[in-house]
N, C-alpha and C positions, 0 to 999 in steps of 0.2 A: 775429177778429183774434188773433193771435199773440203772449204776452208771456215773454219767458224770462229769470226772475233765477236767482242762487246761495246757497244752504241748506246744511247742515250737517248730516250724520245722526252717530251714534254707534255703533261695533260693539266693544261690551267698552266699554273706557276710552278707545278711538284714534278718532278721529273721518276722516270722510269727506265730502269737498264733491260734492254735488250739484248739479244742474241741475233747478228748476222751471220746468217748460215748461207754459203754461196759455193752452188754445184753445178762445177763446169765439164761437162759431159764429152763423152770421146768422139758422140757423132754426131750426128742431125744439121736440121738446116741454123743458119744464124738467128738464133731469135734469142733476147732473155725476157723473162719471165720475174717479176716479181709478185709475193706475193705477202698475206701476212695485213691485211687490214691498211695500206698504203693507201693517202689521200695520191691527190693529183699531182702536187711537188715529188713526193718519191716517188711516182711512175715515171717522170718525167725524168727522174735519175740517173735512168739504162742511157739515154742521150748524151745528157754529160758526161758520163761517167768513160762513155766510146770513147769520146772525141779526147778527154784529156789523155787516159791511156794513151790515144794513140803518136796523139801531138806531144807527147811525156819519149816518145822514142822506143814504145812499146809493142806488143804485135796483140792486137787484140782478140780472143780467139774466135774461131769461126763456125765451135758447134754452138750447140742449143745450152744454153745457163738458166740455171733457176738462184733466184736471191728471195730465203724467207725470212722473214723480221717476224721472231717470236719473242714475247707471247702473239699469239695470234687475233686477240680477245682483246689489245689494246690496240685504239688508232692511229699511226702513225705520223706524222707531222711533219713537214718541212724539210728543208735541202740537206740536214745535219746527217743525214746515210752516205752520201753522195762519195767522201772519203773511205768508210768503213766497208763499201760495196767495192768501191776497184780497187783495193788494197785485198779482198777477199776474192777479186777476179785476176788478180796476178800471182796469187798465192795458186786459186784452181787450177791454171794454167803453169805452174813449176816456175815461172821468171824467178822466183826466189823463195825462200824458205825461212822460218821462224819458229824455234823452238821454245820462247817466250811470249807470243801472241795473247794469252790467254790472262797474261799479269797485266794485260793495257783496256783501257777502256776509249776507242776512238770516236770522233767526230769532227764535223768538217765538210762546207758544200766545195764544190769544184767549180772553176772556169773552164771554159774548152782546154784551154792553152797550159793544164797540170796544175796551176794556182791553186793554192787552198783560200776562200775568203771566209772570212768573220760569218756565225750565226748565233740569234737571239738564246738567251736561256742560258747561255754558259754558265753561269752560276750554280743555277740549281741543277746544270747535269752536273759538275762539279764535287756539288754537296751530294746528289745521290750517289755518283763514283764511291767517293768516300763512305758514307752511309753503307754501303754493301760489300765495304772491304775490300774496296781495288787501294793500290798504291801508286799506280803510275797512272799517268794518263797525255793521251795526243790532242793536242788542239791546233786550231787555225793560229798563226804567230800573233795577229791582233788582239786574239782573245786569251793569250794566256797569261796577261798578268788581273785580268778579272779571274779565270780560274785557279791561279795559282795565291787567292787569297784563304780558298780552303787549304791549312796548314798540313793536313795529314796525306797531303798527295805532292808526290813528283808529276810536276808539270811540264810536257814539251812542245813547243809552237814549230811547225810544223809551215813552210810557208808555200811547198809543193807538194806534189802527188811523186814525184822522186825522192824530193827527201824523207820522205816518211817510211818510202818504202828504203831507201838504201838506210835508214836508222833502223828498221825493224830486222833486218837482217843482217845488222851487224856491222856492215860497212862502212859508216859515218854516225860519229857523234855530236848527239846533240847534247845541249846545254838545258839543266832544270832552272826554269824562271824562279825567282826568288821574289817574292815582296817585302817591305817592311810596313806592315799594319798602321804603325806609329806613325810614320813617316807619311803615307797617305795621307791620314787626318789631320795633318800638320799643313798639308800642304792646299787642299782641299777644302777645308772646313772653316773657311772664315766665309763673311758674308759682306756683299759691297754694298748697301744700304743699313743705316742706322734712325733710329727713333729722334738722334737730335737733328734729323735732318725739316723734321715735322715743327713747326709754330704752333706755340700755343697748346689746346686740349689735354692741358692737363687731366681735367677729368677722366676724359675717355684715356689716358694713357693707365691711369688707376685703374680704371676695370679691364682694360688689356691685360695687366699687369698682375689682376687677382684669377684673372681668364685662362692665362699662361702658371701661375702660379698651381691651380687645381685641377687643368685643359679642362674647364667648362665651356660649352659651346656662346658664342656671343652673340646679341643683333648691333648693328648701328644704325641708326635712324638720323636721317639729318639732311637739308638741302643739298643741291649737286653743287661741288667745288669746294665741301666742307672738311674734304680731306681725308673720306672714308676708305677708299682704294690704299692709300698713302698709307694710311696704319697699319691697314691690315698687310700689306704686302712685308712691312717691319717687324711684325709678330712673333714671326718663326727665330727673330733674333737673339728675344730674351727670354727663350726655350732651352733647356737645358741641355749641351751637345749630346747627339744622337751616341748611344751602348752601342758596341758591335754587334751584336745581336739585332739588335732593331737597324744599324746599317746594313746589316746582312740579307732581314726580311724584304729592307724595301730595295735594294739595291735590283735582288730578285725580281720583282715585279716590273722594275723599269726595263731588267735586262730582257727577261720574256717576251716584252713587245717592241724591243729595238731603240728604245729611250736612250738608254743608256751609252752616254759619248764613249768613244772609242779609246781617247786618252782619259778614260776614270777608271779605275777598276773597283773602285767603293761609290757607293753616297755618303758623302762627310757631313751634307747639313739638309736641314729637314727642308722635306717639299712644300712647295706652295702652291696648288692649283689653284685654277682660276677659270673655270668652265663657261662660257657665256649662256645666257640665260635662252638660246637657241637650241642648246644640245639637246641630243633625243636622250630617251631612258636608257638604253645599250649602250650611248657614251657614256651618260654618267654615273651609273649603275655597274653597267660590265653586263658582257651578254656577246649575241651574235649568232652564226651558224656554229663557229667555232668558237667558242667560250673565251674571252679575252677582259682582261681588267679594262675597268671603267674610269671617271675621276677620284674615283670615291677612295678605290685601291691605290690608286697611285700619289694620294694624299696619305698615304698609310704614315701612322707618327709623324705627320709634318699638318699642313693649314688646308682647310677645302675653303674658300671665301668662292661664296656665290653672291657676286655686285647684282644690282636689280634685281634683289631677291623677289619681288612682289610680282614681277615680267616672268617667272618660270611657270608654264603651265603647272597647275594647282595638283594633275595628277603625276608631273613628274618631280615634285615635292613630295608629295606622299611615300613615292619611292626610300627617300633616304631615311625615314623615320625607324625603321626595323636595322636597317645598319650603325645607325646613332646609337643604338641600345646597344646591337650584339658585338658591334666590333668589326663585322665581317659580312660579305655580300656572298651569296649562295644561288650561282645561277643554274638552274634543272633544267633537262633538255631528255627526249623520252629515253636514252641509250645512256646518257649518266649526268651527274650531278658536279658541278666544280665548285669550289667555295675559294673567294679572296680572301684574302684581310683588309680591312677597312678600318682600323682605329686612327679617325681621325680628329680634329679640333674643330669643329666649324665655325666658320666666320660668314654672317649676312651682313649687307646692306641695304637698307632699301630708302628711299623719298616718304617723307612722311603723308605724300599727297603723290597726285598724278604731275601736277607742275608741280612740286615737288619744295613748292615754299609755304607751308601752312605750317604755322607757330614762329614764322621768324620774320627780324622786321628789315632782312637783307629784301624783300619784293613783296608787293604784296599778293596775297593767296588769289585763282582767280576762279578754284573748285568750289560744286556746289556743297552741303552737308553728306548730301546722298553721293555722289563722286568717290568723296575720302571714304566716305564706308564700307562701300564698294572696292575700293584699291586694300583695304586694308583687309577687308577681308576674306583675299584672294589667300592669304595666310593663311589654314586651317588651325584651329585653337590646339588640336592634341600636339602640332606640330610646334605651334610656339610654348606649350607648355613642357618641350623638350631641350628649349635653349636655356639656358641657365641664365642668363643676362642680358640687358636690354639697357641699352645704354644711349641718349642723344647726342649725337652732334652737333654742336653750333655753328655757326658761320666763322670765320675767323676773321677777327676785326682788324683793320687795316695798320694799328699801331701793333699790334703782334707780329703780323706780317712783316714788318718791316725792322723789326726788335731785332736789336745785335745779341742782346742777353742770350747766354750758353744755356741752350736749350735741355734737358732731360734726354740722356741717352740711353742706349741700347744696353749697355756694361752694367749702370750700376743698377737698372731692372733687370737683367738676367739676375743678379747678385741677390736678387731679392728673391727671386722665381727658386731660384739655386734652396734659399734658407727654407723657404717654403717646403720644396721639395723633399728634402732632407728629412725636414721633420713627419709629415709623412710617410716615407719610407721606415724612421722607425716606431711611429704608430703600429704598422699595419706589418711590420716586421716578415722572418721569411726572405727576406731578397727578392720579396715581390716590388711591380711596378706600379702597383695598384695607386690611382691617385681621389684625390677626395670624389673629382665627379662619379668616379665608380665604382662606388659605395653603393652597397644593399640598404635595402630598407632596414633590415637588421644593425646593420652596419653605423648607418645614420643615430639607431636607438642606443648603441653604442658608445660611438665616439662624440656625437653632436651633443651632449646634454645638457639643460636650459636650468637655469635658475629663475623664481618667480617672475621679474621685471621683467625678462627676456621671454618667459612664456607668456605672461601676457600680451607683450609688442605683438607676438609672433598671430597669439589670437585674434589679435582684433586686426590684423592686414587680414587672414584669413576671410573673415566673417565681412570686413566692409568692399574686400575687392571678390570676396566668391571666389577663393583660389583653393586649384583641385590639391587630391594629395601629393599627387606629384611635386606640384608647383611650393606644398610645403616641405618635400626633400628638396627640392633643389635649392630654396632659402637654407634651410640649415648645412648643403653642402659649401655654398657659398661663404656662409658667415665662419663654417668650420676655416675654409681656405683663409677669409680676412685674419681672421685670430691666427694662423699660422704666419701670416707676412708678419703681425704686430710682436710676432716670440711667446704668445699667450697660449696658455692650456686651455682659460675656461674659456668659452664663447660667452661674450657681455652681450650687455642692450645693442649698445652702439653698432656690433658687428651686424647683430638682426637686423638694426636699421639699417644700415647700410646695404646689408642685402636686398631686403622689400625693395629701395629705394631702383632695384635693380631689377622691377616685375614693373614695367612702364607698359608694355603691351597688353599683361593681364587686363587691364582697365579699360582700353579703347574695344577689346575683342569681345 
């Protein structure tokens, strides 16, 4: 007998619905068969899949079964059959019947013992359910207040191989998980570190704060203990809270690779990765046999801070430079192509030296000339000509340290980041998200426009630091974003300077 429900696989992040088609034959010896482009977790399925049947209080049948997962021309992936296959082998076998099968879209790995557990992606099989105009759908019971965030499907968790089937045939009702959107974010989305936790640096809090205002990418330069970890881990605070949309994309990505806690069904605040400066290219990148997001992707709308930026091998820097630009990491492999998203913020740090105190009179320096030059420039120029800001770090002096004065928080630079943003938005109008740093060159001749005094400044940084064109959009994206913090239309002198002031690497590289 013939039973054909719909499944869910995953390629990358983007999910694809399936057809489990499972033929449990009148005679032969016991053997099942799958077939349909199945990695080694779905082969290993027909095991599971016995054992719960049977420990579920089932009679498992004893001819020959064939299980195909079409289309045949996608790769199949992971334990998520594992439900839709003995729920299709109980059906072959008459235990029970279903004249609505075809309104659900299942998924779900098995334990021996009929359990249904939690599998990665929910989300986006979720979103493709819905995408292809199913309305219900089965899931594992852990997973279904993550799936039950796409509004346009009845969702049911499912937390045996019994109950799903005694729901599919009628005999037990289950309950549709409901979420409240609002309510997540409410609950979710605050953040247990703040900016007034930090001493001192004002300065650097200002180009944080024009950094987060435009997400132009930052450096910090500064001896070890000056607080640069500390900032940037606070970043992500006076960033504008994450659109549902953008929770939605990256919520995706964590859920694909298992990130994603069991009690969230959203990401309410933006990520912060923090890669060490050991990673390979596949980790930080995305890559693999099997194509999996990197750190790059999973900073998606939230902070990449790579500490000792100067320690990452120079060609696995090179890496991130084409994702800076596009947004998005595209990893080929000879059978297909996957692409991430990657629109991230970046945040460096690095020692201005190898000991790591040259310019400051917290120790003194013990590097040669040749040394720092060497260390500095393990940075490749095209690569620093892609950060927007460049910023020192000082030491922090011990009467700061110890200063009771109510430090500069988190609130009232969001609040600024907030006005920033705003205005931006309706620059660039549309209900676009477009933010200054990514602006076209066109876009720049547009919106950035100089008056004499201000083209002048702008000329002669050009000409006395040798700075490329790039590095003259990225001054006028900057100065664009200052003029936005200050509520100003034109861009003045002062913004320009301010900006230059913010191409400190240009000069040593």
């Amino acid at each position: 007998m013939l039973a054909r429900l719909h499944s869910v696989t995953l390629d990358g992040i983007e999910g694809a619905i399936c057809e489990v088609e499972v033929d449990v034959a009148r005679g032969g010896f016991e053997k099942t068969l799958i077939v349909g482009l199945p990695d080694t977790a779905v082969k290993e399925s027909s095991e599971r899949v016995k054992s719960a049947i049977i420990n579920s209080g089932y009679k498992y049948p004893k001819t020959q079964s064939v299980v195909n997962l079409a289309p045949a021309d996608i790769k199949k992936e992971g334990p998520a059959f594992d439900l839709p296959i003995a729920l299709g082998m109980l059906l072959g076998s008459g235990v029970f019947a279903s004249s609505f099968l075809k309104e659900y879209v299942i998924v779900g790995e098995l334990a021996l013992d009929g359990r249904v557990r939690p599998v990665n992606g929910i989300l986006s099989m979720a979103i493709t359910a819905a995408a292809n105009g199913f309305k219900q759908m089965i899931v594992p019971i852990d997973n279904a207040k993550e799936a039950a965030v796409v509004q346009e499907l009845d969702v049911y968790g499912a937390g045996s191989l019994t109950q799903a089937a005694s729901f599919l045939s009628g005999r037990l009702a289950l309950e549709t998980t409901v979420v409240n959107i609002d309510e997540l974010f409410d609950v979710v989305s605050n953040y247990e570190v703040d900016f007034a936790d930090v001493k001192g640096q004002e300065s650097v809090k200002r180009a944080l704060t024009i950094a987060a205002a435009g997400a132009h990418n930052i450096m910090m330069i500064g001896p070890p203990g000056a607080g640069k970890s500390m900032l940037a881990q606070r970043l992500a605070t006076v960033l504008p809270p994450l659109s549902l949309d953008e929770s939605l994309e990256t919520t995706r990505i964590y859920s694909s690779v298992g990130l994603l806690a069991r009690d969230k069904a959203l990401m309410a605040t933006r990520p912060v990765r923090m890669p060490h400066h050991t990673a390979s290219g596949p980790a930080l990148v995305g890559g693999g046999t099997t194509p999996r997001p990197g750190e790059l992707s999973l900073a998606h709308y939230g902070i990449l801070f790579l500490d000792e930026f100067a320690e990452f091998p120079r060609h696995i820097l090179e890496m991130i430079r084409q994702p800076m630009e596009d947004g998005s990491v595209t990893v080929s492999r000879a059978k297909r192509t996957v692409r991430f998203p990657a629109r991230f913020m970046l945040v460096a740090a690095m020692n201005p030296c190898p000991c790591g105190y040259f310019g400051t009179d917290a120790r003194r320096c013990k590097c040669t000339p040749g040394q720092i030059e060497r260390y500095i420039s393990k940075i490749s120029g095209p690569l620093v000509d892609r950060i927007d800001i460049h910023i020192e770090v000082p030491p922090i002096l011990f009467s700061k340290l110890r200063s009771r004065r109510q430090q500069l928080g988190s609130e009232l630079m969001r609040a600024d980041v907030i006005k920033a943003r705003d205005a931006q938005t309706t620059r660039f109008g549309d209900g676009k998200t477009l933010t200054n740093s990514r602006m076209t060159h066109k876009q720049v001749e547009k919106f950035c426009p100089l008056d004499s005094p201000s083209e002048m400044l702008l000329k002669q940084a050009m000409t006395e630091f040798g700075l490329s064109a790039r590095a003259h959009d990225k001054i006028c994206k900057v100065a664009r974003t200052i003029a936005d913090l200050s509520g100003e239309e034109q861009i003045a002198p002062e913004h320009i300077a301010e900006a230059i002031s913010y191409r400190k690497l240009d000069r040593r590289l």
